[in-house]
C-alpha positions as CSV (number, residue, x, y, z in Angstrom):
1,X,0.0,0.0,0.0
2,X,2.5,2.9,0.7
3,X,4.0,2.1,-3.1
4,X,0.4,2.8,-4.3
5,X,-0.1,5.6,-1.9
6,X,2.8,7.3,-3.4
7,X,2.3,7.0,-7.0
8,X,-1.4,8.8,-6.1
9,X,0.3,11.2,-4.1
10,X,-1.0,9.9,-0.8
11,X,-4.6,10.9,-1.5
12,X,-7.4,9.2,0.3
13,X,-8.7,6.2,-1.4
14,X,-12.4,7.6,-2.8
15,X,-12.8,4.4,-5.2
16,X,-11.5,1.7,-7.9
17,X,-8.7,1.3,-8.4
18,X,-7.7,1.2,-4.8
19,X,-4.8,-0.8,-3.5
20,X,-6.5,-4.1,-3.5
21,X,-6.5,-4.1,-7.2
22,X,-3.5,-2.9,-7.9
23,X,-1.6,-5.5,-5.6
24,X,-4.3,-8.2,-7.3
25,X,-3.8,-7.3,-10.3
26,X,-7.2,-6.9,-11.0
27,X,-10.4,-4.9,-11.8
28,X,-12.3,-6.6,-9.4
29,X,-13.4,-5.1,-5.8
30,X,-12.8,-7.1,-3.3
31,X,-15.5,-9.3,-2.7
32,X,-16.4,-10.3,-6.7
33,X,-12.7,-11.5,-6.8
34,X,-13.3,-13.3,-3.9
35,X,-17.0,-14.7,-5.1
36,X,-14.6,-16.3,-7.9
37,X,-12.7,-18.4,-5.6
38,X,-15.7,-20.4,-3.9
39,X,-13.1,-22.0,-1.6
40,X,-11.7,-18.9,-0.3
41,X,-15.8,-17.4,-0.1
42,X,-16.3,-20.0,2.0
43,X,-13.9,-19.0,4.3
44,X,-14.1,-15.5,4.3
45,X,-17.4,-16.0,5.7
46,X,-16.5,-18.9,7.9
47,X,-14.5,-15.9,9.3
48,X,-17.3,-13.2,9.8
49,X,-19.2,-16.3,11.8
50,X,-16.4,-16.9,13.7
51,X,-15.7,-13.5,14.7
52,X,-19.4,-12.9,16.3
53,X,-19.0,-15.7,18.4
54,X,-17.1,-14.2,21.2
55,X,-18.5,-10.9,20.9
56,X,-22.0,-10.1,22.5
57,X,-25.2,-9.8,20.3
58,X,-26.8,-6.4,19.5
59,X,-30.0,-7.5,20.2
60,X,-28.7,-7.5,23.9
61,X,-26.7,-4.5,23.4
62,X,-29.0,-1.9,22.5
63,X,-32.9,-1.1,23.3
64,X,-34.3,-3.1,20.4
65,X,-38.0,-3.4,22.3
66,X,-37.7,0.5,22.5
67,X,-36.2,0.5,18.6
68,X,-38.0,-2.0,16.8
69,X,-40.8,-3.9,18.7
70,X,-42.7,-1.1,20.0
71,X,-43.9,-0.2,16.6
72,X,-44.1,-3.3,15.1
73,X,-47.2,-4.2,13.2
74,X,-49.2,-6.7,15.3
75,X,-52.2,-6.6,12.9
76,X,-50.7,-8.0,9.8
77,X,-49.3,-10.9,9.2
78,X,-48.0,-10.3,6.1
79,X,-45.8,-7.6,7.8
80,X,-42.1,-7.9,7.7
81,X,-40.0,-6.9,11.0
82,X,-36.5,-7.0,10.4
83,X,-34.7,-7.0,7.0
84,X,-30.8,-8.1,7.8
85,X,-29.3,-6.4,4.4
86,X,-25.9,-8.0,3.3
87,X,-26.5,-10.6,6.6
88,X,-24.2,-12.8,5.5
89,X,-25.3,-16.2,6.6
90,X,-27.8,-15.4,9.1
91,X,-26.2,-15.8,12.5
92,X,-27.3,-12.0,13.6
93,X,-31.2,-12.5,12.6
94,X,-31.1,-16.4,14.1
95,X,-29.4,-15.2,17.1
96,X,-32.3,-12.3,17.3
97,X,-35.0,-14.9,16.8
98,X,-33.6,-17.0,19.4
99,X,-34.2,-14.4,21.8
100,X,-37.5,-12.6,20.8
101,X,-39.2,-15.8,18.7
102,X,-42.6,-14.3,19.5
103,X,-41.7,-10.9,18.1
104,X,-44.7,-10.1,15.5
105,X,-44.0,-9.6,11.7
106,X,-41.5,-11.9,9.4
107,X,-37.7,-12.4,9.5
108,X,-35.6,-11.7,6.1
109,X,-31.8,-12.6,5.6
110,X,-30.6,-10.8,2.4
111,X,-27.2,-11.1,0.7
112,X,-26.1,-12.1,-3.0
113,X,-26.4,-15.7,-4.5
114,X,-23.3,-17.3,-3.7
115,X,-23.6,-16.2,0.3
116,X,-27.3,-17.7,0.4
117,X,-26.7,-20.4,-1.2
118,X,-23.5,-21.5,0.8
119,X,-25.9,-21.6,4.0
120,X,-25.9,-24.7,5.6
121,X,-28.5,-24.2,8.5
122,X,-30.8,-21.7,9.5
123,X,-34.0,-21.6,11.2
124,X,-37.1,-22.3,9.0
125,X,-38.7,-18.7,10.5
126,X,-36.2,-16.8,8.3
127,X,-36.9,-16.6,4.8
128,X,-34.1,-16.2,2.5
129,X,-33.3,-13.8,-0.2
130,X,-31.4,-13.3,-2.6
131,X,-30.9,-9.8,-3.7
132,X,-27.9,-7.1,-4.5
133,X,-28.1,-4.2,-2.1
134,X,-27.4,-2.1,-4.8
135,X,-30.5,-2.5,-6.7
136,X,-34.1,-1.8,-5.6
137,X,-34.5,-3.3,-2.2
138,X,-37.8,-5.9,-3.1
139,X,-39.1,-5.9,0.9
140,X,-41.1,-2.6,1.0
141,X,-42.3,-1.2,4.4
142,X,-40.6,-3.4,6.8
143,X,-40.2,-2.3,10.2
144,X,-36.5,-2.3,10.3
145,X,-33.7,-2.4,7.4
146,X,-30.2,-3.8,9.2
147,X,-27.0,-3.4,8.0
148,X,-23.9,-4.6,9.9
149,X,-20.6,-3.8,9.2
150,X,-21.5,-3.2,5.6
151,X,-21.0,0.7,4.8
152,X,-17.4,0.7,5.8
153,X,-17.0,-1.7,2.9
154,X,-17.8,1.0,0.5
155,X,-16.6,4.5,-0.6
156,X,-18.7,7.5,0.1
157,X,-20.6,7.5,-3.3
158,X,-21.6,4.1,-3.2
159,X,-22.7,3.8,0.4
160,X,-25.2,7.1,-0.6
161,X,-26.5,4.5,-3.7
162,X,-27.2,1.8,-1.0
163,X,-29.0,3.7,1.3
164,X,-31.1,5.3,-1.3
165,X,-32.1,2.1,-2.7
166,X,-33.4,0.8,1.1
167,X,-35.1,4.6,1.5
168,X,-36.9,4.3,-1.6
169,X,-38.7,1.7,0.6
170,X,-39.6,2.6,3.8
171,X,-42.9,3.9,4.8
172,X,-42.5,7.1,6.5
173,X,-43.2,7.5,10.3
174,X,-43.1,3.7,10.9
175,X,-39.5,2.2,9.4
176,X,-36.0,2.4,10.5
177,X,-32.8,2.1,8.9
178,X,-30.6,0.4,11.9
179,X,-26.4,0.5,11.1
180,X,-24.2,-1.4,13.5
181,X,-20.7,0.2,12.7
182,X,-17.8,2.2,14.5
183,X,-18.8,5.8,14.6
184,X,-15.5,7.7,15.4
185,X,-14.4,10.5,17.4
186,X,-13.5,13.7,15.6
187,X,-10.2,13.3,17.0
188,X,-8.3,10.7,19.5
189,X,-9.8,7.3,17.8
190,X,-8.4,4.2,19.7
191,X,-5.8,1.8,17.8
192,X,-8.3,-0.5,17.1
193,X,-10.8,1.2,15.4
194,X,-8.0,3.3,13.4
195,X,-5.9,-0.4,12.0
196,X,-9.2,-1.4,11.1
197,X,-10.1,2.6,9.0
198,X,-6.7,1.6,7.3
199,X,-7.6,-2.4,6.9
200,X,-10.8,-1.2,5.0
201,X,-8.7,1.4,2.7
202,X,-6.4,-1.2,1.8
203,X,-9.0,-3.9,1.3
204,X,-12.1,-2.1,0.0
205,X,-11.5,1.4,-0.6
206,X,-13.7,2.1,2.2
207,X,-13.4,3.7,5.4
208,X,-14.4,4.0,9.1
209,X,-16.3,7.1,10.1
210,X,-17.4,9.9,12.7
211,X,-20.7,11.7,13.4
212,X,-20.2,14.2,11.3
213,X,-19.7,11.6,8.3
214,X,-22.5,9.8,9.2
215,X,-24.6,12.2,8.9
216,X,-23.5,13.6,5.7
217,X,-24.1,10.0,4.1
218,X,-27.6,9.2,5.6
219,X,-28.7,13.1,4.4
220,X,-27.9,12.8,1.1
221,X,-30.0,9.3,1.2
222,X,-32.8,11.3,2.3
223,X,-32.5,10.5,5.5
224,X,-31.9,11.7,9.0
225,X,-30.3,10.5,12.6
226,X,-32.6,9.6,15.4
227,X,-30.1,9.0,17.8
228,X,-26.2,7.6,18.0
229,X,-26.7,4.5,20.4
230,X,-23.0,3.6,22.2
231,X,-22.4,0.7,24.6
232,X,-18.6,1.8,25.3
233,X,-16.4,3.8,23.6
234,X,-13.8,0.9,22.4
235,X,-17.0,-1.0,20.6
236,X,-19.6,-0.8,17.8
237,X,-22.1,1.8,18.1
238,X,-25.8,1.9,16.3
239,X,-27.0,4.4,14.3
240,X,-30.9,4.5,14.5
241,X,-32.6,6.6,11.3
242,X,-35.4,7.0,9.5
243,X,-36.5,9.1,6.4
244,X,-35.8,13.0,6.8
């Protein structure tokens, strides 16, 4: 990375080609390179799995009755509660079932073809779907739209495209767009949190961000912060919105 950094005179990584393609060798991002290597798919998200293991759920974290299940649609049973976008293979929304299975409205895992159909188990109350974040979201007026760890994948421009796409279908005044992600200080960031700013330039052009940046991102989606949620200052926070 600091040959590639030099050559673009040490300006921040806004896009391809980023340093992951030119050490590849490749026009690929990231994760399409790795989609071509089922093998090393496999294990990529054998990782993100393994990582959530010792670390404790966000269901227990934050004040999801408050968030999510105090509006929920109890009427309806076609409604859809929770919406986990780019989930990966499920272990967030399982491990959420597992500890509200009587919560009202239906349970959908999203993520792209390859990811869904590598899952192995998962609980028959979660319907799978496949479906590219990118493109129109297809569940409209679910309570809540979740993203984990997936924004600081992406550069600025594309993040706005993502969140656009999951505005366009909300319902106003009932859903919320729920993102579990670092939100930085201005100033001062811990080690941790910093390596991993620098881990997702070097791997995905993306970044870590502050307040300031969320709130940039989410307004150009055409939508607004309800409120910064933190547990502790060396974790994850979650950023509740909903359309401005």
């Amino acid at each position: 990375m600091p040959r590639y950094l030099e050559r673009t005179g040490f300006k921040n990584v806004s896009g391809a080609p980023g340093p992951f393609q030119d050490c590849n060798h490749t026009d690929d991002l990231m994760f399409p390179y790795l989609i071509k290597d089922p093998p090393m798919m496999s294990n990529f998200n054998a990782f993100m799995a393994g990582q959530l293991e010792t670390r404790p759920p966000w269901h227990t974290t934050f004040p999801v009755r408050d968030m999510i299940l105090a509006g929920a649609k109890t009427d309806d049973p076609s409604a859809v509660l929770l919406v986990d976008v780019g989930g990966g293979e499920g272990h967030d929304l399982a491990s959420f079932h597992e500890a509200f299975p009587s919560a009202p409205g239906k349970l959908v895992l999203q993520d792209t073809p390859p990811v869904i159909d590598n899952i192995k188990h998962l609980d028959a109350a979660i319907t799978r779907q496949k479906h590219d974040f990118f493109t129109s979201q297809p569940v409209r007026g679910a309570r809540v739209y979740y993203f984990r760890t997936i924004f600081h994948d992406w550069p600025d421009v594309d993040c706005v495209e993502i969140m656009r796409q999951t505005a366009a279908a909300m319902t106003p005044g009932h859903s919320k767009l729920l993102i579990f992600e670092w939100v930085l200080p201005a100033k001062g960031t811990s080690l941790y949190p910093a390596l991993l700013d620098i881990n997702m330039m070097a791997l995905l052009n993306g970044m870590e961000r502050t307040e300031a940046q969320w709130i940039a991102l989410l307004s150009q989606a055409g939508l607004k912060v309800v409120k910064f949620h933190r547990a502790r200052a060396d974790a994850e926070g979650l950023i509740e919105a909903e359309l401005a």
